[in-house]
C-alpha positions in Angstrom: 15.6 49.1 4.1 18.6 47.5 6.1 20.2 44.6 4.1 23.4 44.1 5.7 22.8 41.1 7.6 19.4 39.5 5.3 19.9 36.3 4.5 18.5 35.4 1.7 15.6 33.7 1.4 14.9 30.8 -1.5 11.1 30.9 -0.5 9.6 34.0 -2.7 6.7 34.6 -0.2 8.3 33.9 3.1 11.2 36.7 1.7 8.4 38.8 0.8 6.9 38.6 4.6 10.5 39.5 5.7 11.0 42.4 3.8 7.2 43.8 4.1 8.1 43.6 8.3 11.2 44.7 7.9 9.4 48.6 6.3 7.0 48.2 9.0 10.1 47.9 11.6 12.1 50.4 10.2 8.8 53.0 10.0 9.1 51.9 13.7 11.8 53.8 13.9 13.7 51.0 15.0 17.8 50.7 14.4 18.9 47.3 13.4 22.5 48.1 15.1 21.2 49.7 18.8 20.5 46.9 21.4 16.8 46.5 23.3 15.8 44.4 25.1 12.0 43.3 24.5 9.5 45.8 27.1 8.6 44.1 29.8 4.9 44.3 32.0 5.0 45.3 35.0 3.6 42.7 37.8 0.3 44.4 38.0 0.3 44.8 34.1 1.0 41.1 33.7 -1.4 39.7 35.9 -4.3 41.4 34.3 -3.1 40.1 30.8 -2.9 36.7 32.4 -6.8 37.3 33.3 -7.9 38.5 30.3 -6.6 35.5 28.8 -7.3 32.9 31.4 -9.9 31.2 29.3 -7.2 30.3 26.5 -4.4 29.9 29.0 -6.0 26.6 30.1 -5.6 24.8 26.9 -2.4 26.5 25.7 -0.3 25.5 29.0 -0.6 22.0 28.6 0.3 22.3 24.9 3.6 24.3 25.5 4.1 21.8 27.9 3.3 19.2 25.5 5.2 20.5 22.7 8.5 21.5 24.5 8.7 17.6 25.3 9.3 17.1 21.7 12.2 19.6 21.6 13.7 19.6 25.0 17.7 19.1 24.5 17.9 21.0 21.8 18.4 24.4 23.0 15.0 25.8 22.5 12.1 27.4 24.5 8.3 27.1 23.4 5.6 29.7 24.4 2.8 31.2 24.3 1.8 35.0 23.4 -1.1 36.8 23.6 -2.2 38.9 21.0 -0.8 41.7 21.7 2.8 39.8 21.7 3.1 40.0 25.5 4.3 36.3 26.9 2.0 34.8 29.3 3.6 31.5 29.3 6.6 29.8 28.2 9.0 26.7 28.7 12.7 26.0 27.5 15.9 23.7 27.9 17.9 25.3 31.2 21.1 26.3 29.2 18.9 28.1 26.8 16.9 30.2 29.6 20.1 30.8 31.7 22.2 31.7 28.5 22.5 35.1 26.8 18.5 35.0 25.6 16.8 33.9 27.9 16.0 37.3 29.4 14.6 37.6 25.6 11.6 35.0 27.0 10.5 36.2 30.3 6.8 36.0 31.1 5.7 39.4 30.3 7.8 40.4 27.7 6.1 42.1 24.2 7.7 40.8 21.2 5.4 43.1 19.0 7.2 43.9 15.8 7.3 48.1 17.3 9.8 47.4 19.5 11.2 43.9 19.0 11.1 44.0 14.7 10.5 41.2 12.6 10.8 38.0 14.6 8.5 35.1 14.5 5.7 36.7 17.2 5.7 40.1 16.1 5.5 39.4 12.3 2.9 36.0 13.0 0.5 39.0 14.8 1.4 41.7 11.9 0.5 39.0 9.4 -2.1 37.0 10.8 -0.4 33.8 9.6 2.0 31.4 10.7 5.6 32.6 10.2 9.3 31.7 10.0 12.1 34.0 11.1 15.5 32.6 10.7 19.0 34.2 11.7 19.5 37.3 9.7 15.8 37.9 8.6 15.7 39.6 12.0 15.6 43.2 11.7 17.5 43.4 15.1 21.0 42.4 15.2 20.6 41.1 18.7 18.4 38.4 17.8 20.2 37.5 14.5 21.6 34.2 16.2 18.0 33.4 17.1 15.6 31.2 14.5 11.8 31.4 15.6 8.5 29.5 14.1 4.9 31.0 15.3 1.4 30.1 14.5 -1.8 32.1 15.4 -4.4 30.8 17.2 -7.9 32.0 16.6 -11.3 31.9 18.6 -14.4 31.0 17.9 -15.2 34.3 16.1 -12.6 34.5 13.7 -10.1 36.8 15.8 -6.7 36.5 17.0 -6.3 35.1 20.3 -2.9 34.7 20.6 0.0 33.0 18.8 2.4 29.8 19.5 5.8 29.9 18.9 9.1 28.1 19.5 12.7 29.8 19.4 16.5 28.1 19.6 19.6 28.8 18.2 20.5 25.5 15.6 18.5 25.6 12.6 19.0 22.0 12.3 16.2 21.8 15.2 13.9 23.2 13.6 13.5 21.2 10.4 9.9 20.2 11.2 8.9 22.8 14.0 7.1 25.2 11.9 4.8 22.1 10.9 4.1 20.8 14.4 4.2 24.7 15.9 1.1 25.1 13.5 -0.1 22.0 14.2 -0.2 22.5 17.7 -1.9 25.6 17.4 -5.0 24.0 15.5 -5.7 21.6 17.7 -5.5 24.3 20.9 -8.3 26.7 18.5 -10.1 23.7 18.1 -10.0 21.5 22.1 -11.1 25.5 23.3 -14.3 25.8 20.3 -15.5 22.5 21.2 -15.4 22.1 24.8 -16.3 26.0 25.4 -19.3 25.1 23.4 -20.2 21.2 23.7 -23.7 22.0 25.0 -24.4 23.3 21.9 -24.9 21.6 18.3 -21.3 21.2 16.9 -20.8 20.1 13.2 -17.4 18.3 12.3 -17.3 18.4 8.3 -15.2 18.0 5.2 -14.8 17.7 1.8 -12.7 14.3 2.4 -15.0 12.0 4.7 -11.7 10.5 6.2 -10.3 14.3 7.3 -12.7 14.2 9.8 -11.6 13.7 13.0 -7.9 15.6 11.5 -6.5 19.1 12.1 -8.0 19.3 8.5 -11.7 19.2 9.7 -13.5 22.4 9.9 -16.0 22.9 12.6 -19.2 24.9 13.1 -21.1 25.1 16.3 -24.7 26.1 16.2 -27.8 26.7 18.3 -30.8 25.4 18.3 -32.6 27.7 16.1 -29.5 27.7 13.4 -27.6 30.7 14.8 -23.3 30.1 14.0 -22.7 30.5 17.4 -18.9 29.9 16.9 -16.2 28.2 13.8 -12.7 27.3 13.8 -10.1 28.5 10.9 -10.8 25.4 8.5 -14.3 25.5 8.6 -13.9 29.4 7.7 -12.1 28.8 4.9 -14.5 25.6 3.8 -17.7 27.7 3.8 -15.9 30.6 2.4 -17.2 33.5 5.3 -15.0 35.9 6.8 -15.1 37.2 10.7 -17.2 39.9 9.8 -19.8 38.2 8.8 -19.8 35.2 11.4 -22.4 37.4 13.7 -25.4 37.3 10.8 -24.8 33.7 9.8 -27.2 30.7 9.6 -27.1 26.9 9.4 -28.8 27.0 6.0 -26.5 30.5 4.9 -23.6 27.8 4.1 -25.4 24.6 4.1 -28.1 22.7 1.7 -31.5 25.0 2.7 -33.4 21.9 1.6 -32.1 20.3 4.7 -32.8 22.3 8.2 -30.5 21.7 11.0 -33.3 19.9 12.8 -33.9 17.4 10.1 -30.1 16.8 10.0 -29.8 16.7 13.3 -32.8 13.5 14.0 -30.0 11.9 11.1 -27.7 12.5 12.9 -29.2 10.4 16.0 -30.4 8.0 14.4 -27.3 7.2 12.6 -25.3 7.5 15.7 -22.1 8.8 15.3 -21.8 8.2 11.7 -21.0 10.1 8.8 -23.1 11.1 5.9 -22.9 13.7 2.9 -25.1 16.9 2.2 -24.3 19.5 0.0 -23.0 23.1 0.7 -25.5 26.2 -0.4 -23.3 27.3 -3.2 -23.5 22.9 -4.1 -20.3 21.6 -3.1 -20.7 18.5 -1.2 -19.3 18.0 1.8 -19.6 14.3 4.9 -20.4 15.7 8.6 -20.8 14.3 12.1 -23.2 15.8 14.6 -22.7 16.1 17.9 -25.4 17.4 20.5 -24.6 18.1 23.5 -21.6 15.9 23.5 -18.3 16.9 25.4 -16.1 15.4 22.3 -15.4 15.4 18.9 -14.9 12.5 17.0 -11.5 10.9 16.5 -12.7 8.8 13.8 -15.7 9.0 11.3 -15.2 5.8 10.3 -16.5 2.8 12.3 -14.1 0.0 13.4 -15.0 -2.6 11.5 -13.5 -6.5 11.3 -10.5 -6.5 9.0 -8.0 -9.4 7.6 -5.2 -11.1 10.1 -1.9 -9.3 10.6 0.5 -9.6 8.1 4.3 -11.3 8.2 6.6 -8.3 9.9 7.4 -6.0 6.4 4.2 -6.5 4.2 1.9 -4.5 3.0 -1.3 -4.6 4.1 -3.9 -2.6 1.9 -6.4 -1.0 3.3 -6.7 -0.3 7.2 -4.2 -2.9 8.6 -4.5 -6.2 10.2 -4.5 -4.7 13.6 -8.4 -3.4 13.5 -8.2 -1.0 16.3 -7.8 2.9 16.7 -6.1 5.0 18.4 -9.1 5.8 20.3 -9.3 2.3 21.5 -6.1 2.0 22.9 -7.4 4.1 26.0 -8.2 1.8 28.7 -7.8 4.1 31.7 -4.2 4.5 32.1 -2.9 8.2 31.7 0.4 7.5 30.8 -1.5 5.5 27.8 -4.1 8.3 27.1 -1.0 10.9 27.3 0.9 9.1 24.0 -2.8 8.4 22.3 -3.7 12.1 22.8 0.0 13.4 21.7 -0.2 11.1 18.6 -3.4 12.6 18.0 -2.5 16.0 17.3 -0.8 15.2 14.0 -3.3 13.0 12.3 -3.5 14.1 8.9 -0.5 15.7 8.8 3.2 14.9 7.7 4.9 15.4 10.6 6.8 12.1 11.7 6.0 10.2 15.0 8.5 8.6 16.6 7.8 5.7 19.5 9.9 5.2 22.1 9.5 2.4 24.5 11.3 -0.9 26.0 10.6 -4.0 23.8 7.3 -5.9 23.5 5.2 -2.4 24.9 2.9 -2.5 21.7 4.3 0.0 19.2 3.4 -1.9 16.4 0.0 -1.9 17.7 0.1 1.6 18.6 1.4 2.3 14.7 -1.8 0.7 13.7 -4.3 1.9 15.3 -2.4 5.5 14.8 -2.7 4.2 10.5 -6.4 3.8 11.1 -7.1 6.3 12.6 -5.6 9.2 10.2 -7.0 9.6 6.4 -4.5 7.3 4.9 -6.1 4.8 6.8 -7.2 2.9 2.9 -3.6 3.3 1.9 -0.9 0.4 2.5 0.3 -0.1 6.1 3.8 -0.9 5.5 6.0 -2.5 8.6 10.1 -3.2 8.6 12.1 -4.4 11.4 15.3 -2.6 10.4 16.7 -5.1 13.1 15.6 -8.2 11.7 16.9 -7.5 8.5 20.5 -8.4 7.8 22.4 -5.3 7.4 23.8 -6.0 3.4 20.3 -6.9 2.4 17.9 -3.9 4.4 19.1 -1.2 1.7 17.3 -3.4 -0.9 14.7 -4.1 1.1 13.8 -0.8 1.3 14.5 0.9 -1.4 13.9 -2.0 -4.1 16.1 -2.7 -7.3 15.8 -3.1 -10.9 16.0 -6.1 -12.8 19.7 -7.4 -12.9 20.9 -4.5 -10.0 23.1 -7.2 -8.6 23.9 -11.1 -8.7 20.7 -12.9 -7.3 18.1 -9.9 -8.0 14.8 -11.0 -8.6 14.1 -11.1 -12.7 11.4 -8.6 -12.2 13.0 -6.6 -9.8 11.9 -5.9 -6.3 9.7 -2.7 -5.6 10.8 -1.9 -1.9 9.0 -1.0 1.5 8.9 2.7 0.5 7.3 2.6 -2.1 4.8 -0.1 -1.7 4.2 2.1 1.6 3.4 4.9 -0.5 -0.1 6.6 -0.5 -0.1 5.0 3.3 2.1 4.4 6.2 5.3 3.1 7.3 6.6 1.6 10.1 10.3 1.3 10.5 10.5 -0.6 13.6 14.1 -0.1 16.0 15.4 2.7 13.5 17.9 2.8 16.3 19.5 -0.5 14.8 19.7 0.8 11.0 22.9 0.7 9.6 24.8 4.4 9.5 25.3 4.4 5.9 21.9 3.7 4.9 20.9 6.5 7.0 22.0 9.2 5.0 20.2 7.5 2.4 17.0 7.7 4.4 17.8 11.1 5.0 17.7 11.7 1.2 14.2 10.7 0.8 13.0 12.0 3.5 13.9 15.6 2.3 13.9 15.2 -1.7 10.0 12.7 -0.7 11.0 10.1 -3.4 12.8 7.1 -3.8 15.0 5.4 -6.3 15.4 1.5 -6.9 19.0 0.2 -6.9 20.2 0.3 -10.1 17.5 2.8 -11.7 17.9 6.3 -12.8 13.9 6.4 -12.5 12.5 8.1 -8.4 9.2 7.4 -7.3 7.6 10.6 -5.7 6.5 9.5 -2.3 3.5 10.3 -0.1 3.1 8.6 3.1 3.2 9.1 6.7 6.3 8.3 8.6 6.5 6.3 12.0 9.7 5.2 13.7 9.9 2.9 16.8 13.0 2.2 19.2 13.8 0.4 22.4 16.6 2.1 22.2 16.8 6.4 23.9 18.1 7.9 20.0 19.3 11.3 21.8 21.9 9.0 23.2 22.2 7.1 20.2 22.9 10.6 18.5 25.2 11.2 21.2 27.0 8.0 21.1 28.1 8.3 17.6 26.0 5.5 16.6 23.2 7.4 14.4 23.4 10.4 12.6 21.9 13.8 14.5 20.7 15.6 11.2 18.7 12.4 10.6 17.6 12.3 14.5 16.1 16.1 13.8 14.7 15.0 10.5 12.8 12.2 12.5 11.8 13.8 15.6 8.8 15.6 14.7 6.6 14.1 17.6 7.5 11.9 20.3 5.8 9.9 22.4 6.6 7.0 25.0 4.9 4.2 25.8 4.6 3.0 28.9 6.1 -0.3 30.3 3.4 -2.9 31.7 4.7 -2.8 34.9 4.0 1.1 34.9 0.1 1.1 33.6 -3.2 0.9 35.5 -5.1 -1.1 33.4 -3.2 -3.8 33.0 -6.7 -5.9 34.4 -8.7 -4.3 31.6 -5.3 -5.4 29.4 -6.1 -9.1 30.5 -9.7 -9.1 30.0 -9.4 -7.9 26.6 -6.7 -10.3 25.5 -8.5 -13.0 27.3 -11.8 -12.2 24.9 -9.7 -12.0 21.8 -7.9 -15.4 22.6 -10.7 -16.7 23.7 -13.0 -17.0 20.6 -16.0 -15.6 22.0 -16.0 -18.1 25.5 -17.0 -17.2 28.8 -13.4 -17.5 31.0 -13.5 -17.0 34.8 -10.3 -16.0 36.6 -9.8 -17.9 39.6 -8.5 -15.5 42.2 -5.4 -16.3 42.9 -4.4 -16.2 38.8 -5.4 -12.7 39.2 -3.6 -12.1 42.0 -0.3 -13.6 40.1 -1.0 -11.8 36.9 -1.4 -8.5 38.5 1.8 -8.5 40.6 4.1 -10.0 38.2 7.0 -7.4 36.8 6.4 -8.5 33.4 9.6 -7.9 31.7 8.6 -8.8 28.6 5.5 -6.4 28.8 2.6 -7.1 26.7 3.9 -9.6 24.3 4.3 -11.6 27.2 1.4 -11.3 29.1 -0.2 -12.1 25.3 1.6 -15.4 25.3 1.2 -16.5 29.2 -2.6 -15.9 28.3 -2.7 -17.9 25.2 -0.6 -20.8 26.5 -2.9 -20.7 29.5 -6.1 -20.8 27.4 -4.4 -23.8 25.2 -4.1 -25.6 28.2 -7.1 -24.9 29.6 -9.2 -26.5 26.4 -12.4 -26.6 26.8 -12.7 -25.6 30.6 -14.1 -22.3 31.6 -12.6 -21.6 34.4 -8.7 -20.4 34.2 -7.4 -21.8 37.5 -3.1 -21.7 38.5 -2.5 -25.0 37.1 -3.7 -23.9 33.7 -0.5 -21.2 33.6 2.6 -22.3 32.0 5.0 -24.0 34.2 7.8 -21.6 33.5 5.4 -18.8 34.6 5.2 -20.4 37.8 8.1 -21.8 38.3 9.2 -17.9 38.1 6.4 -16.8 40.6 7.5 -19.1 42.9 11.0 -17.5 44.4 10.9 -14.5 46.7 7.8 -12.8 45.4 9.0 -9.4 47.2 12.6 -9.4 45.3 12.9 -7.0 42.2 11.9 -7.5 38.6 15.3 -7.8 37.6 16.4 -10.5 39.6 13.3 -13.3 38.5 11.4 -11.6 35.6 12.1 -14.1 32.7 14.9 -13.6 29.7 13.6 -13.9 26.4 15.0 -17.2 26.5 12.8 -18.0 28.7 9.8 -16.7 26.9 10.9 -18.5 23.6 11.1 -21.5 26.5 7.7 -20.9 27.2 6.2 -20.9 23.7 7.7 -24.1 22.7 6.0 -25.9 25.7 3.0 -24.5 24.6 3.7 -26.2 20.8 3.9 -29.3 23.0 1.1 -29.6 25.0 -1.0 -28.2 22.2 0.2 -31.3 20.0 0.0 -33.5 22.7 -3.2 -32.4 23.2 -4.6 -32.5 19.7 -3.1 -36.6 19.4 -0.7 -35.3 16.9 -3.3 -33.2 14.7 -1.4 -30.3 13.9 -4.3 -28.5 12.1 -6.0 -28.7 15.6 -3.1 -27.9 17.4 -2.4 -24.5 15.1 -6.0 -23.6 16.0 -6.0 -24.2 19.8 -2.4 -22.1 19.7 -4.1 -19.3 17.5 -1.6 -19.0 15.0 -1.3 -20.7 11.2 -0.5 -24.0 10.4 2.5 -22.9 8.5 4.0 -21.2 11.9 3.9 -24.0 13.7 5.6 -26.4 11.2 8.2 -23.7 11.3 8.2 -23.6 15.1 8.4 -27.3 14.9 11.7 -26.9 13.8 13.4 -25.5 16.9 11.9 -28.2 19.4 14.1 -30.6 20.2 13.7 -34.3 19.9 11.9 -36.3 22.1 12.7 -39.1 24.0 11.3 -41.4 21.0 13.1 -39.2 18.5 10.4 -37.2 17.2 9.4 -33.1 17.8 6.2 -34.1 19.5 
């Protein structure tokens, strides 16, 4: 066997993969040294593998497209393969596909391991499992500056359908592709099984009640009469049944016979969508949803139920967090929304890190949330740090905690730190684009070694939590700026998604409604017209923290009216709506001077309002008691010399 050019590999099975494909390419008859390009279809050739596949081609477009979002810049290319290693679709950075490989990835080309050797497609088919080929574990020297990840995707009967891969030149890159690349192809195996088959009576189940609704889930799709009509990968390995045997199989083969499908079925309806256990037939016990006839799995098998307030920016919040939504019920109808929700989606379950990108006041705490409750760490802590609000000689303490006596002024009993309070849940590090360089590398630490040790302790904590990140700021340019680290930047950027700006959604009049019943508390409001009309066309700058405030200054004012007329809006608000209505956000949308303007008038109509009782005047504001003596503070003194 050629060893010239091997690197070796500290992963015993993945170097046991690499050397099993590189016998089968050498039994090829392949030379590692003598240049080939991969065979190419002809046009006729090609088009009738397109049509063969054109059932799976409709979900795996839109996820190379999806996925090659996440790594475009970075010299790569994403695609997909049939099984037979032929190329059907594909989608890369320009200087990749116009440089010295890109002829590598045209559609048509075979990268079956007989003529192309061991490389991520070729040994992912050969093996049946997802695969890593790095460098010089290519057999062929003419791919030995490549580094490829691959995952197979399966259908409904257990069989190979095709694979997902990604390929680039910096390893760097790819420090979570293999992750999402198998990610991704779960979720493709499992979109096709349930919408090819939503007539039909479809069985989400695990072990773990919260794992359903993850890539974790296995799911079985029976008929009426108890025939498996069709399975994905996890529920294969859950009810321990191989292909072979998928043709012959029953409802009560694999679960409780004491239970027939119809019984479980009328349960099922009359519990709704909710989850309940039943035991396997060899007596494991597993929690399913049933779905008949629906066109959709569930995203959630828990049931959104009220929660406590938000905590303070930074604390934990055990349990699902203060936000009580899901990700699920962010969708109000606009795509660019339903795009992020369905993106963020994929990697519930999973530790692959979400970054959020959007301008300031868009809702990615929110979004964090409901992406926390959604996912089966939803009962662990939900963990959120403004890396911007924190001064920059304290935020290293603040996240990583100290020991007793660390440093002048520590707390006698030491501190434990964001991390690991976080751990066992989720945390938030809000505007990572503002952390401090050398605390980076720090982060970077943990993020590869997963544990974290206090200031002044030789003790780590191991750590298990899922990772979301949140900047105003673009971080490729950051990267490119000099002003945050790029090995932490592809550490970080396992899935990104971007949240639109208010001005840019279409429901921003489902937004108001909703806001309006939460501010509301459970009052009728009526819009007069002409509020709507001022509400829908204004740029909104401050996006939806903005419209959040307008609309509960608006409702303070209003008392205990009903209808919500222009005279009920802030006076800043109008004053702004007033001016050329036709000139462009930028030149009359409001600073967020003005917005703090804005709030602090609010504090003093609400006092005014209430005769002086603050306790009143916290309630009709919505916020604590405690908040508004602190927001007392920054009014100025009245005429009488008093903060009214």
């Amino acid at each position: 066997m050629p060893t010239g050019n091997h690197r070796a590999n500290t992963n015993p099975a993945t170097a046991e993969v690499v050397r099993a494909s590189w016998e089968r390419s050498a039994a090829a008859g392949l030379s590692p040294a003598v240049a080939s390009p991969p065979r190419v279809l002809s046009q006729t050739e090609f088009q009738a593998a397109v049509e063969r596949n054109r059932g799976l081609l409709r979900y795996a477009e839109a996820s190379v497209e999806n996925t090659y979002e996440q790594m475009a810049g970075t010299g790569s290319v994403v695609l997909f393969a049939n099984a037979e290693g032929v190329i059907l679709c594909r989608k890369g950075d320009a200087d990749f596909m116009t440089g010295p490989h890109g002829r590598f990835f045209v559609p048509g080309a075979s990268w079956v391991e007989k003529t192309a050797g061991t490389n991520a497609v070729g040994t992912c088919i050969a093996t049946r499992t997802s695969v890593t080929v790095d460098t010089g574990e290519h057999y062929l020297h003419q791919f030995r500056t490549l580094c490829g990840a691959a995952a197979p995707i399966y259908n409904s009967s257990g069989h190979l359908a095709g694979v997902l891969a990604a390929y680039g030149t910096t390893p760097a890159a790819h420090s979570h592709t293999p992750g999402f690349i198998r990610t991704v192809a779960v979720m493709i195996e499992n979109r096709r099984l349930v919408h090819e088959m939503s007539s039909e009576i479809v069985i989400h189940f695990h072990s773990v009640a919260e794992y359903i609704g993850t890539i974790k889930q296995g799911i079985a799709v029976f008929d009426r009469d108890g025939k498996l009509l069709g399975s994905n990968s996890a529920a294969r390995t859950i009810l321990r049944i191989d292909a072979e045997k998928l043709a012959d199989t029953r409802f009560n083969d694999v679960f409780d016979n004491a239970l027939p499908l119809p019984r479980i079925v009328d349960k099922a309806q009359a519990l709704g969508s909710g989850v309940f256990p039943i035991l396997l037939a060899d007596g494991r016990e597993v929690s399913l949803v049933v779905s008949v006839g629906a066109r959709s799995h569930p995203t959630s098998a828990l049931t959104n139920t009220p929660g406590k307030a938000a905590a303070e920016p930074g604390q934990a919040r055990p349990g699902r967090s203060g936000v009580n939504v899901l990700l699920k019920d962010l969708d109000l109808g606009d795509p660019l929304m339903r795009r992020a929700i369905s993106k963020a989606s994929m990697i519930l379950g999973s530790d692959i890190p979400l970054v959020i990108e959007g301008e300031s006041g868009v809702g990615k705490e929110v979004f964090t949330a409901a992406f926390h409750n959604s996912g089966p760490r939803q009962h662990g802590p939900f963990v959120a740090v403004n890396c911007a609000a924190i001064p920059e000689g304290l935020i290293e303490s603040e996240l990583f905690g100290y020991e007793e006596g660390a440093f002048t002024g520590a707390k006698k009993k030491g501190y434990q730190g964001r991390l690991i309070q976080a751990n066992g849940g989720t945390l938030f590090l809000d505007e990572i684009g503002d952390m401090p360089l050398a605390l980076q590398g720090r982060l970077l630490r943990v993020l590869q070694e997963r544990q974290a040790t206090p200031l002044g302790s030789a003790r780590s904590v191991p750590l298990d939590l899922s990772l979301v990140c949140a900047t105003h700021r673009t971080l490729r340019a950051e990267v490119e700026a000099g002003r945050f680290r790029e090995d932490l930047y592809y550490r970080l950027n396992g899935l990104r998604v971007q949240l639109p700006a208010l001005r840019q959604r279409q429901d921003v009049a489902q937004l108001i409604n909703l806001m309006i019943s939460a501010e509301s508390g459970g009052r009728r409001i009526e819009l007069d017209p002409e509020v709507w009309q001022a509400l829908l066309k204004h740029p909104w700058p401050g996006n939806i923290r903005q419209l959040q405030m307008v609309l509960r200054i608006s409702l303070a004012i209003l008392g205990s009216e009903t209808q919500l007329t222009l005279q009920h809006l802030p006076d800043e608000f109008m004053q702004l709506e007033e001016p050329d209505r036709d000139s462009s956000p930028a030149t009359h949308g409001p600073t967020d001077g003005n917005l703090a303007s804005i709030e602090l008038e609010a504090i003093r109509k609400a006092v005014t309002a209430s005769d002086g009782n603050l306790s009143k005047a916290a309630r009709a504001l919505g916020i604590s008691r405690k908040t508004l003596y602190r927001k007392l503070g920054k009014l100025p003194a009245s005429p009488g010399g008093k903060a009214h």
